[in-house]
N, C-alpha and C positions, 0 to 999 in steps of 0.2 A: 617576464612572467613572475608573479607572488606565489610561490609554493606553500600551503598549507596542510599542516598535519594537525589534524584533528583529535582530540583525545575526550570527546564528550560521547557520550555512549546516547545520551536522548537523543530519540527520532524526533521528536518535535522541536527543538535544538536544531538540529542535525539538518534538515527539509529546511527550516526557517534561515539556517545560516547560507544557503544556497541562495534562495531569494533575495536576502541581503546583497549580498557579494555582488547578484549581478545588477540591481540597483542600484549600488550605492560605491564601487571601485571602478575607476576606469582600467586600469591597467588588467592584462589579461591575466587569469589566475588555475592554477591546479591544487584542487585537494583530495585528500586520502581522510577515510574517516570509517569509523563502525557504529553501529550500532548496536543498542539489548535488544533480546527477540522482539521483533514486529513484523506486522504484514506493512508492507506498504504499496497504497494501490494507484492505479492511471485517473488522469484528471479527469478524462470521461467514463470514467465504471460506474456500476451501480455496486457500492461497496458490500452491502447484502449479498449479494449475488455472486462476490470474490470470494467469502473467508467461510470457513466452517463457523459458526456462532457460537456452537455450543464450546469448541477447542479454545474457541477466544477467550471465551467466557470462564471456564474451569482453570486456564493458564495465565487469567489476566496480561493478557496480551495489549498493545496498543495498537490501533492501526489510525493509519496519516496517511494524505493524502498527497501527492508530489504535483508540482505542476506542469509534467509532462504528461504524455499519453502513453500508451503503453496499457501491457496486462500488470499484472498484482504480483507482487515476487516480498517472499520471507527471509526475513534479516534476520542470524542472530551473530555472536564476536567470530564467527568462523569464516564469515563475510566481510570482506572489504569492498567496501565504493569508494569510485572515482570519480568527480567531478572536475572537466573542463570549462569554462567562463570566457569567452572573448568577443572582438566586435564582430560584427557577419555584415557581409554588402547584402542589404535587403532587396536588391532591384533585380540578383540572382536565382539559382537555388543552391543556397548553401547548408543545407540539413544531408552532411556529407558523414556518413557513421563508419566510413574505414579512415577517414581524415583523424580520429578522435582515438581510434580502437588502435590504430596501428604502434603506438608507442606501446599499450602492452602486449602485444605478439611480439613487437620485437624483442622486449625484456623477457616472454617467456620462451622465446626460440634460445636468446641467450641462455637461458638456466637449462637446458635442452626439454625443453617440452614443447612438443609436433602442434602448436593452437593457429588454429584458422578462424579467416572470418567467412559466417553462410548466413547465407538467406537473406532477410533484410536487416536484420541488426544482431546478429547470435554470432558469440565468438565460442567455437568445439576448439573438442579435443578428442580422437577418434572418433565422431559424427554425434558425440556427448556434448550437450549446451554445459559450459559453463560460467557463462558471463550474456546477460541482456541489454540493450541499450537504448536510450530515449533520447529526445531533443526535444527543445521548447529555446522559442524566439520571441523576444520582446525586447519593441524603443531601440534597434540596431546594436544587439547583444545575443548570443546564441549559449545557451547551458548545453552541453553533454553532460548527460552522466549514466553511469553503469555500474552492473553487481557482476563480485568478479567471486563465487563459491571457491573458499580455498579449502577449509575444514568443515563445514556446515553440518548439521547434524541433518539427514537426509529423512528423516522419519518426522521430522518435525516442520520439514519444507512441504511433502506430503501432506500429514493432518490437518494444520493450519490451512491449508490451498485445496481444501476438497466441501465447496459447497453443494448445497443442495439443488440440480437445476431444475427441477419440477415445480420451484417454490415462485419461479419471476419470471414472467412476461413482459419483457425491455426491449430497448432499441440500442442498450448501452453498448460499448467494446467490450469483449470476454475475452478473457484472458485464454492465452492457445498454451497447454501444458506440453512440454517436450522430456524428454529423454535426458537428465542434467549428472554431471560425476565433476569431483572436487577437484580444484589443481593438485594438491598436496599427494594426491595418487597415481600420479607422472610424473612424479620433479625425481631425478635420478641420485639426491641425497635429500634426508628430511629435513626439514625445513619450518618454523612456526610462522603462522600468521604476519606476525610482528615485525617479523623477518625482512617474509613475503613483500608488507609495503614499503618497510627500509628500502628492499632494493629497485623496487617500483618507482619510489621517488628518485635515489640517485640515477637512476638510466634515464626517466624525463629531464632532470636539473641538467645534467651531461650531455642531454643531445637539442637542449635549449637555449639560444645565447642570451646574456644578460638576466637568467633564471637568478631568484634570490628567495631565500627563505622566510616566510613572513607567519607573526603570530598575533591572532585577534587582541586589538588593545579592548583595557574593558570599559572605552565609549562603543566599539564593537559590540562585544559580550553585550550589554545593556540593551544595546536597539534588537541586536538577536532576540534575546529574553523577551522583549516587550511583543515581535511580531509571533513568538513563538506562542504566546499566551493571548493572544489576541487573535491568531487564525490558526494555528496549526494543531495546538491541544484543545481546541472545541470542538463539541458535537457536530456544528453548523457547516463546516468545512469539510472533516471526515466523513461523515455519513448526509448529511443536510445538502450537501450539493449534489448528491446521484442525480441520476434523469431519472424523468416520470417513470413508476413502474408499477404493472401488477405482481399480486403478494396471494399465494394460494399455499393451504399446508391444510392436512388432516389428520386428527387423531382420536384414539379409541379411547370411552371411558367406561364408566360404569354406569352413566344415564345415554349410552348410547355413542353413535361416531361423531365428532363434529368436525366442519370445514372451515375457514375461515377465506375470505375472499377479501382484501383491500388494494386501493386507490389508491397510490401515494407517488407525492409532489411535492419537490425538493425535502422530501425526507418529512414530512408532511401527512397523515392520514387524511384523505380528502371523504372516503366513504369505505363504510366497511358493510358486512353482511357474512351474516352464518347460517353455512348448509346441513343438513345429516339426518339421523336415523334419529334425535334428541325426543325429548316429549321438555314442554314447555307449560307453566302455569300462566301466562301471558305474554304476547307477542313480544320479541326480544329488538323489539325498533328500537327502546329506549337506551339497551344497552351500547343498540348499532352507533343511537345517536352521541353518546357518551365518548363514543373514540373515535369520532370526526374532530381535528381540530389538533391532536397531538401527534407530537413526536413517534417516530417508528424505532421505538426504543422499548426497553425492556422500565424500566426505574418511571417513565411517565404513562406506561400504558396499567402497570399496575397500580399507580396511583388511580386512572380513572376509573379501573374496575372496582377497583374499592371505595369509590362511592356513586358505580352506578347499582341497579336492583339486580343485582345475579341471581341472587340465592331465591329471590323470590319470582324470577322470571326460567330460569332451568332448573329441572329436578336433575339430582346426582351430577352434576356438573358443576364443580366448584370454581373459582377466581385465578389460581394459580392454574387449571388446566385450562384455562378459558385464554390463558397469556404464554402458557406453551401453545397452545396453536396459532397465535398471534404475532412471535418470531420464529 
């Protein structure tokens, strides 16, 4: 087995070098890796419908999308993942999440910390989640991987992960929110992060024969970079592959309340339409018709409002409140 330690902090990096690995190594592999704050969401979510917008948005945040499934879980350095890589008899079922998890229980029974595994893929720590985990199989290779909260700032796991659900009408996976507390608050001496996966790696390398330590060369590095900038830090990937969704939100102005009602397909506006209490100088089809056809984004929706007829089809309702009620 290649053991990897990881020291790139990008999540688009970081997701892209996973996909790599099981691609492109035959030999089975473990890595340890962190990421800077992000949301990182499940392959079938509707990404909107995971993140707080506006938190994202104020805190510049990224969010990437993994190619497991799974709910939406927030990364920042107080968080270490793990990722396992090896082949799977596909003619089974081998999507086995204590086969994967079981090496870190045992490393943390070692440092005496009481961590179980529950439920379908949640490893506790008194009936507290502190590690999620996912699977994803392709071409006779199986990826685990898992977030293991050691220090996480727990206010900001919160904010980031508290959307709006009144705003989407989906078929997507939603993410199920539990009850989560950090290792570092059971370990019966302190202990940093750092530490943390030091010793996480040596107890895998020691209870793995023929384990060797291995570090991305940079024709590595390079093909990372390349898939990283080509699927993972794009809009199209990130938000562009949700499942079809409806999009409702309503806000009060000073020409009255207005709603907003859209269609959207693969991240797509397909058809929009505004409701409310508004007084209008001319039927506002034209502006409906103006944001058919873009992006469900903040940077192209404003683009179209400014140069469809706002100003001259709503009274007192200006372009930027026309685009907060639009995300």
């Amino acid at each position: 087995m290649l053991c990897i330690t990881r020291h790139e902090t990008d999540p688009y990096f970081n997701l892209a070098a996973e996909e790599y690995v099981m691609d492109h190594f035959d030999r089975d592999c473990f890595m340890l890796w962190r990421n800077a704050p992000t949301i990182i969401v499940g392959r079938h979510q509707n990404t909107l419908a995971e993140i707080n917008v506006e938190y994202v948005r104020d805190n510049n945040l990224p969010v990437v999308r993994r190619m497991s499934g799974g709910g939406a879980v927030f990364h920042d350095l107080g968080n270490l993942n793990f990722t396992f890589v090896t082949a799977v008899d596909t003619s089974r079922n081998d999507v086995d999440f204590r086969r994967f998890t079981q090496p870190v229980l045992d490393a943390l029974q070692g440092l005496g910390v009481n961590a179980r595994f529950e439920g379908r893929n949640d490893l506790t720590i008194d009936g507290r989640k502190f590690s999620g985990n996912a699977e994803y199989i392709r071409r006779g290779r199986i990826l685990h991987h898992g977030t293991l909260l050691f220090s996480a700032r727990m206010t900001d796991v919160a904010a980031a992960l508290r959307p709006d659900p009144a705003k989407f009408d989906d078929k997507a996976v939603k993410s199920v929110r539990s009850r989560v507390t950090n290792i570092s608050e059971h370990l019966p001496r302190p202990m940093s992060v750092l530490e943390f996966r030091d010793c996480l790696l040596a107890h895998v390398m020691s209870e793995t024969p023929a384990a060797v330590a291995y570090t991305f060369s940079p024709a590595d590095v390079a093909a990372i970079e390349r898939l990283r900038d080509a699927k993972y830090a794009t809009w199209e990937w990130n938000y562009g592959h949700s499942p079809r969704y409806n999009f409702t939100k309503r806000i009060r102005t000073a020409g009255g309340s207005v709603e907003a009602a859209l269609e959207v397909e693969a991240g797509i506006i397909r058809a929009a339409r505004f409701y409310g209490d508004f007084f209008t100088r001319r039927d506002p089809a034209a502006v409906e018709t103006a944001l058919a056809g873009a992006p469900h984004r903040a940077d192209e929706l404003r683009a179209r409002l400014a140069a469809a007829p706002v100003a001259e089809t709503f009274v007192d309702v200006s372009a930027e409140e026309l685009l907060a009620v639009l995300i």
